[in-house]
C-alpha positions as CSV (number, residue, x, y, z in Angstrom):
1,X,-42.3,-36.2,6.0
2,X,-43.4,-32.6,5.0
3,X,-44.7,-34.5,1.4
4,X,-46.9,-36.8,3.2
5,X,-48.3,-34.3,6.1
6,X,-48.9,-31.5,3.4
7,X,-49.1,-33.0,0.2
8,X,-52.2,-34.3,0.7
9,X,-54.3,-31.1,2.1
10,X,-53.9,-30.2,-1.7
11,X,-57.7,-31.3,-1.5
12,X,-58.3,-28.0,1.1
13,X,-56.0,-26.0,0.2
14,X,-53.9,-25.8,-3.8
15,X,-51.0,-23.8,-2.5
16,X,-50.1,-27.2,-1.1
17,X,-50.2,-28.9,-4.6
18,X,-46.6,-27.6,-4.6
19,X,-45.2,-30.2,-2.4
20,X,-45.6,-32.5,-5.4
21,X,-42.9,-31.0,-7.7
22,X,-39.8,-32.7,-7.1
23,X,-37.9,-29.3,-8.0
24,X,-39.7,-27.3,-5.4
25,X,-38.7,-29.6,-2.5
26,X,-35.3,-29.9,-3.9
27,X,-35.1,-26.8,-3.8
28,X,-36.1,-26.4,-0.1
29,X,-34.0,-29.5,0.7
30,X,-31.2,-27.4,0.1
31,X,-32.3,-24.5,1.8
32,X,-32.6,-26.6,5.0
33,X,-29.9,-28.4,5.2
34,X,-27.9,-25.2,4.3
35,X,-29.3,-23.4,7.1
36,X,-28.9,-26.3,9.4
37,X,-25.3,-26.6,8.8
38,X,-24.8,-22.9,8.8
39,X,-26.6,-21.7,12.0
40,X,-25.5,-25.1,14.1
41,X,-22.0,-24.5,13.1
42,X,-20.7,-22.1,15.6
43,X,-22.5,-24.4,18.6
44,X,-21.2,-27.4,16.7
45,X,-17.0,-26.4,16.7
46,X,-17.7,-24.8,20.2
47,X,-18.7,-28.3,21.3
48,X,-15.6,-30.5,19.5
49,X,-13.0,-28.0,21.1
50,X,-14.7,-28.7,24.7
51,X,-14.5,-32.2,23.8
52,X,-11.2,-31.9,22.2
53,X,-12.2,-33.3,19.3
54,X,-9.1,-31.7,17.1
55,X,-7.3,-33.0,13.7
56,X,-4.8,-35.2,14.2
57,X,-1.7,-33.9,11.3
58,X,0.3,-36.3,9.2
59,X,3.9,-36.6,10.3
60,X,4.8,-37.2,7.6
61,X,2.7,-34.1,5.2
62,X,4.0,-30.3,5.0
63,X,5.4,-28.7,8.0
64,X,3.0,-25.8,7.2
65,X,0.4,-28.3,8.3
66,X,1.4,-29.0,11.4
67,X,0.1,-25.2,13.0
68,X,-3.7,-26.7,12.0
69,X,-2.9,-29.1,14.7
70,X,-6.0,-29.3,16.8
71,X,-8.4,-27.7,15.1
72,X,-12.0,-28.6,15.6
73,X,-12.4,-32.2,13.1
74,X,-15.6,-34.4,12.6
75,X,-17.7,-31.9,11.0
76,X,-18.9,-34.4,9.2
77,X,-21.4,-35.3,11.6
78,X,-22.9,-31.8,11.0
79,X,-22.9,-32.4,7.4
80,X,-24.3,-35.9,7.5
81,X,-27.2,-34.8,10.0
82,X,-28.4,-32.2,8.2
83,X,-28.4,-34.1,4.9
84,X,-30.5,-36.6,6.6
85,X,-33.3,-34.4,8.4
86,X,-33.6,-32.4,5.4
87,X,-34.1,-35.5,3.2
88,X,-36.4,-37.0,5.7
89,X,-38.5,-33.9,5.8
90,X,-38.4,-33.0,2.1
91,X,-38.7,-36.3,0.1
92,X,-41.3,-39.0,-0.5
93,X,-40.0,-41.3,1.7
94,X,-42.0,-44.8,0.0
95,X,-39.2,-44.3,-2.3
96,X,-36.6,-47.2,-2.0
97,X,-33.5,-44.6,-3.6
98,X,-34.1,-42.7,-0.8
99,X,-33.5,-44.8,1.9
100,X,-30.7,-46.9,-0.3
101,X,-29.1,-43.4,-0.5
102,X,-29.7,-42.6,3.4
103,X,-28.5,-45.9,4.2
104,X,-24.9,-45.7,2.2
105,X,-24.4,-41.7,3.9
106,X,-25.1,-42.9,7.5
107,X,-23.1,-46.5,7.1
108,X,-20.1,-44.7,5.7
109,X,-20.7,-42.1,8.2
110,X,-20.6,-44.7,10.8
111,X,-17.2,-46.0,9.9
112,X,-15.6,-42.7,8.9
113,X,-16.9,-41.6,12.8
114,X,-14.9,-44.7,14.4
115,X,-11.7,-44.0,12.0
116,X,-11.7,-40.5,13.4
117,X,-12.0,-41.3,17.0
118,X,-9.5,-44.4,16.6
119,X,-7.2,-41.0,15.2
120,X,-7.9,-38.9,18.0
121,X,-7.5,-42.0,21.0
122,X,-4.1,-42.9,19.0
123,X,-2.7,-39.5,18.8
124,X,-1.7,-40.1,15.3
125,X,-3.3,-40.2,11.5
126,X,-3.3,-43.8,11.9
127,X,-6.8,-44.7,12.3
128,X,-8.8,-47.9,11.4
129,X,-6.5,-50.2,9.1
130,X,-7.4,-49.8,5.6
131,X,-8.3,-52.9,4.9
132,X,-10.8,-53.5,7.8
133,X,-12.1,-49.8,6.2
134,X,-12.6,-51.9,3.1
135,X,-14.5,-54.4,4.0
136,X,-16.9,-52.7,6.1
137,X,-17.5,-50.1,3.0
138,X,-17.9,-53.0,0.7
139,X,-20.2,-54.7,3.1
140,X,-22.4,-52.0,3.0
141,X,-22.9,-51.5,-0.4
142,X,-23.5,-54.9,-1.1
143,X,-26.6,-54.3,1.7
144,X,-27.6,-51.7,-0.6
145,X,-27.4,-53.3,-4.0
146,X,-29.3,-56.0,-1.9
147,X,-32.0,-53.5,-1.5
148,X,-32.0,-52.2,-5.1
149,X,-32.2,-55.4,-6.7
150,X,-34.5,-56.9,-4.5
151,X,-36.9,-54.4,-5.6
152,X,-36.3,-52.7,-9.2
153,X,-34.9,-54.2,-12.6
154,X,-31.3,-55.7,-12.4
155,X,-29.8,-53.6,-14.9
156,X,-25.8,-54.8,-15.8
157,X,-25.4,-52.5,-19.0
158,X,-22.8,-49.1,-18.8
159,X,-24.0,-45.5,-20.1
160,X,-21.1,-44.0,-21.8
161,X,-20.8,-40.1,-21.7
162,X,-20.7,-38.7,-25.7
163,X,-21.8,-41.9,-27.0
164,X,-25.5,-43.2,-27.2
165,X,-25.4,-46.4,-28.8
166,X,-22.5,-48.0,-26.9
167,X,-24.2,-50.0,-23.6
168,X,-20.9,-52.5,-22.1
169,X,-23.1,-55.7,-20.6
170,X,-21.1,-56.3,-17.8
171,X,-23.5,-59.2,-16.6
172,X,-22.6,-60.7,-12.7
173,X,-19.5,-59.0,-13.0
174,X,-21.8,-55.2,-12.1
175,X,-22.2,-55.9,-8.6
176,X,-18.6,-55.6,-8.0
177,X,-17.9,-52.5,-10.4
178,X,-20.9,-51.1,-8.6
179,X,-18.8,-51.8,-4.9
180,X,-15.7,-49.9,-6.7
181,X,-17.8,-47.0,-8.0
182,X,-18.9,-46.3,-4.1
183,X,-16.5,-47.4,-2.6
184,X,-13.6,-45.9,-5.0
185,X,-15.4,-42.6,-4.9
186,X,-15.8,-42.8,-1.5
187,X,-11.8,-43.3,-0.5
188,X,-10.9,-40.8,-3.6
189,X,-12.8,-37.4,-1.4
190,X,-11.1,-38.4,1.4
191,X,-7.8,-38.8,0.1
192,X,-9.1,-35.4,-1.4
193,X,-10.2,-33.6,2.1
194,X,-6.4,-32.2,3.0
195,X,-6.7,-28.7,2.3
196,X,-9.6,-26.0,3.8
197,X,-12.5,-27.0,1.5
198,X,-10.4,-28.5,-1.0
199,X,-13.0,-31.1,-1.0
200,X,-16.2,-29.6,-0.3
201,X,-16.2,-27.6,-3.2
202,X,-15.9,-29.9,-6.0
203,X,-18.3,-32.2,-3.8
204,X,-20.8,-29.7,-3.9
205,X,-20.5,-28.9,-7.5
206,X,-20.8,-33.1,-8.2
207,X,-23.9,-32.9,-6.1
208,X,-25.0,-30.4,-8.4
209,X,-24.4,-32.1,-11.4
210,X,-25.9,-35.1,-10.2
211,X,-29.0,-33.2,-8.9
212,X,-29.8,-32.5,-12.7
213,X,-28.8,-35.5,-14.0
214,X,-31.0,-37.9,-11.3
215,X,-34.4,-35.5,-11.8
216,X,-33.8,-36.1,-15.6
217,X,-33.5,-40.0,-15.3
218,X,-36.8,-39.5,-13.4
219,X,-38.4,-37.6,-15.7
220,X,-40.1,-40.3,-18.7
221,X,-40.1,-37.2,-21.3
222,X,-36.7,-35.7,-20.4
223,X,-35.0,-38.9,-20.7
224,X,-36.3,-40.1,-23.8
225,X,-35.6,-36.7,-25.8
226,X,-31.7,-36.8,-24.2
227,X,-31.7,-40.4,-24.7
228,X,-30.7,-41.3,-21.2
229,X,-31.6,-44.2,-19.1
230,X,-35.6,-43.5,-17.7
231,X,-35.2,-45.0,-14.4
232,X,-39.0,-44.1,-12.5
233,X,-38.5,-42.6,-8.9
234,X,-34.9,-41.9,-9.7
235,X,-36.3,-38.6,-9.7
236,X,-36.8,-38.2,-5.9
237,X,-32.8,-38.3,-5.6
238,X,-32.8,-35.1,-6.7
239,X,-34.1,-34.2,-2.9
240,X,-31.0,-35.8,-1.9
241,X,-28.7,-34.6,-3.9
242,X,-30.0,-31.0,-2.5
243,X,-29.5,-31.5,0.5
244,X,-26.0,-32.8,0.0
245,X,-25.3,-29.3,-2.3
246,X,-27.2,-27.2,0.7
247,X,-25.4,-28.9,3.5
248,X,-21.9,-28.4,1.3
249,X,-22.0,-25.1,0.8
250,X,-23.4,-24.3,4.9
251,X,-19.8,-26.5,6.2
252,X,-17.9,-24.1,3.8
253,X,-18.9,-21.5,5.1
254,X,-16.6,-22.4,8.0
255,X,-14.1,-24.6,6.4
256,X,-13.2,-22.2,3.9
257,X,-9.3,-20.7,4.6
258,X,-8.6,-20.5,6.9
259,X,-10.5,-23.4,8.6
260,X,-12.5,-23.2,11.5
261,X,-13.3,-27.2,11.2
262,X,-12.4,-30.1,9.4
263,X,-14.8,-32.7,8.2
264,X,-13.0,-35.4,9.0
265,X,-13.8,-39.1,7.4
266,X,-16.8,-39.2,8.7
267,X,-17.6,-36.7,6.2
268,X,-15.2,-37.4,3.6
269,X,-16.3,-41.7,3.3
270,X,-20.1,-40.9,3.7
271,X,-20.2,-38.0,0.7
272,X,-17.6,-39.9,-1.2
273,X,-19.9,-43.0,-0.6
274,X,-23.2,-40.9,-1.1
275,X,-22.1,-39.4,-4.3
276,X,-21.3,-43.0,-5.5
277,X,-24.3,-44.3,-4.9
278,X,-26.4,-42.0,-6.6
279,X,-24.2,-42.3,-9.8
280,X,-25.0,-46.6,-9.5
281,X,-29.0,-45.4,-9.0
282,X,-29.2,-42.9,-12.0
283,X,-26.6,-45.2,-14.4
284,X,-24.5,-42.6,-14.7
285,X,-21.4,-44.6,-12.7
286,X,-18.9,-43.6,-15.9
287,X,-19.6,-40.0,-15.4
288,X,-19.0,-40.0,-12.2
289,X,-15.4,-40.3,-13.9
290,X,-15.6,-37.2,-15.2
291,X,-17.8,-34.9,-12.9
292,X,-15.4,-35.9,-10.0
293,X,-11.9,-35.4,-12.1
294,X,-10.6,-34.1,-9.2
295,X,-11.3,-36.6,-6.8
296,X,-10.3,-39.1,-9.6
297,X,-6.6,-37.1,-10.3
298,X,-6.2,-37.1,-6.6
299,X,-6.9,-41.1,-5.6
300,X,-4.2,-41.8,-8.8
301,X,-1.9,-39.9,-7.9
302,X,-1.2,-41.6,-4.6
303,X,-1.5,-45.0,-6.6
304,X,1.2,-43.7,-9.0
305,X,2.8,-42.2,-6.4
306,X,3.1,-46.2,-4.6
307,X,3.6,-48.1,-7.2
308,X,7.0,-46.0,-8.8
309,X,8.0,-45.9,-5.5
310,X,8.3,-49.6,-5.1
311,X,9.0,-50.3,-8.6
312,X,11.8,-47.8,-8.9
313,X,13.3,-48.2,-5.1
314,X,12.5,-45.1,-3.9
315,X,11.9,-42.7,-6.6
316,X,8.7,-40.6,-6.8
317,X,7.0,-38.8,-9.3
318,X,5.5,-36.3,-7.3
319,X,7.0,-34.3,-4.7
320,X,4.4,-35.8,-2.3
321,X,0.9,-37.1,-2.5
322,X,-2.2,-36.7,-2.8
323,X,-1.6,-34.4,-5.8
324,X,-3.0,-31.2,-3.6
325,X,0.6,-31.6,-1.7
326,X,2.7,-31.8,-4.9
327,X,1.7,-28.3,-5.9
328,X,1.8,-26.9,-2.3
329,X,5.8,-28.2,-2.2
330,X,6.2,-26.4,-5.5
331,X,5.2,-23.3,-3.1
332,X,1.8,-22.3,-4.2
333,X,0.0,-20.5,-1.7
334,X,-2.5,-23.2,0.0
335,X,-5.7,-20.7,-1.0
336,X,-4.3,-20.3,-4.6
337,X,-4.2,-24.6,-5.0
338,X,-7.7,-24.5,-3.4
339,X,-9.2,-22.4,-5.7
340,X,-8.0,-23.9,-8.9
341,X,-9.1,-27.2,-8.3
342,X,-12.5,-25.5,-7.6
343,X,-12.2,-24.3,-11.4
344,X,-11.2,-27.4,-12.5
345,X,-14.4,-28.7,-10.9
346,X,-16.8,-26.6,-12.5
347,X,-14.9,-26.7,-16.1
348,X,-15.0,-30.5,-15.6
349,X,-18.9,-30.4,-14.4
350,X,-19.9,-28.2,-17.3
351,X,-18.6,-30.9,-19.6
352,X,-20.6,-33.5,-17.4
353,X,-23.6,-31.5,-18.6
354,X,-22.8,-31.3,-22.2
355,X,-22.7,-34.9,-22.6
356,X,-26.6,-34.8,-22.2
357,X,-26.8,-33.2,-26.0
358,X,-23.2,-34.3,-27.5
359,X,-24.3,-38.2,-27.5
């Protein structure tokens, strides 16, 4: 919104030539939604206790878990609405990514919002049956592959990180890898969000990543020298992605240890889904992989988890999952677990990042 008000009184006025440098109003996308999140969060946890909007605790998790009984959940929808205001006022929004990327964080929003309600009406973690949660995320991104398709290049070829001249053509068969990238990533933070900004921080340190990585697929010159995919106006995504960083790091300011809110799946499914999304957009859907290793370590470990326990009769191979509650068993103090899968985030995104030059 602020690009087309401003933007054009470039004519009157240069200082305003700013508004067209992608960097600059990412920059300030992040700024916003940072402050959004951070100075509506006291009003925003004061309003779910009065409407006793608390987390709901597993039965069945650690019994250290149970004393965060009832506090303040769905702060997701503070995370969600200031990723969307700040993208609305900071990006050009006659850019289809955009609004592909708005539409996948609000529709994930949407059925993360009802799982949590369905939570707190039940009384128990049992929310909206996983497969119904399935087929609604699934319908969605379909909607926005629709959209994509409808208006840029199909393009069914992979980019694999460290290796330039390998390009899988995966034909018809994209459209459903690119449902499991969203919707797999999607599933795997929330399956992630069960410690105090256990999730956040490797969300906002993906967001990052992918804040670098969709401005260079935007950028003809860039992509071309790192020999990259050039995708034109994948650039703008990089507004986007701000926001998501900006808005991450406001939330954890209160759902750091110990929390003050939870996000909820209505934040958990819409970043999960909004981080997936923009790795379908830029082409980088294999990295993803790697930039998210935690997310990725946490979702297979409760499929490992399943499967031995059905194959074997009842024998596990972790002491519980998601993995987070294997090491907490093992009696490693909750903010010690947090913290080193924050390293491992950062370690893993650095190595994101070198796969621009080792190709």
């Amino acid at each position: 919104m602020l690009y087309h008000l401003l933007y054009p009184l470039k004519e009157y006025f240069l200082l305003f030539n700013v508004f067209k440098y992608i960097t600059f109003r990412t920059i300030y996308a992040a700024v916003t939604a940072g402050g959004l999140t951070f100075f509506l969060g006291p009003w925003f946890i004061r309003k779910m206790r009065q409407l006793q909007m608390g987390q709901v605790i597993r039965d069945d998790g650690p019994e250290r878990h149970l004393e965060k009984a009832g506090t303040p959940s769905m702060g997701g929808i503070l995370i969600v609405g200031s990723i969307a205001v700040s993208t609305l006022l900071w990006a050009d929004l006659a850019n289809l990514y955009i609004w592909t990327s708005l539409f996948i964080l609000l529709a994930f929003a949407a059925i993360g919002l009802y799982d949590d309600l369905a939570k707190i009406r039940k009384g128990n973690s049992r929310g909206l049956p996983g497969k119904w949660k399935l087929f609604w995320q699934s319908l969605a991104v379909a909607a926005a592959l629709a959209m994509l398709f409808w208006k840029s290049p199909y393009d069914p070829t992979l980019n694999l990180p460290f290796f330039k001249n390998i390009h899988p053509d995966l034909g018809t068969l994209y459209i459903l890898f690119a449902v499991l990238v969203v919707v797999g990533s999607s599933n795997a933070v929330n399956l992630t969000d069960g410690l105090d900004g256990l999730a956040i921080g490797p969300f906002i340190i993906a967001a990052s990543v992918y804040v670098l990585f969709s401005y260079l697929t935007g950028h003809k010159g860039l992509a071309s020298y790192l020999q990259i995919p050039y995708i034109p106006g994948a650039g703008e995504i990089a507004v986007f992605c701000g926001a998501m960083v900006g808005a991450g790091l406001g939330f954890l300011w209160y759902n750091a240890h110990p929390a003050e809110i939870f996000m909820g799946d209505v934040g958990s499914l819409s970043l999960g889904g909004a981080l997936g999304i923009v790795a379908v957009i830029t082409k980088q859907e294999i990295l993803l992989a790697l930039v998210g290793g935690v997310f990725v370590a946490e979702a297979l470990s409760v499929m490992l988890q399943v499967g031995y326990f059905k194959a074997t009769g009842g024998k596990r191979i972790f002491r519980m999952a998601p993995l987070h509650h294997h090491f907490e068993l093992k009696d490693i103090p909750e903010p010690k677990v947090i913290v080193r899968f924050w390293i491992v985030s950062v370690l893993l995104g650095l190595l994101a990042v070198s796969t621009l030059k080792l190709r």
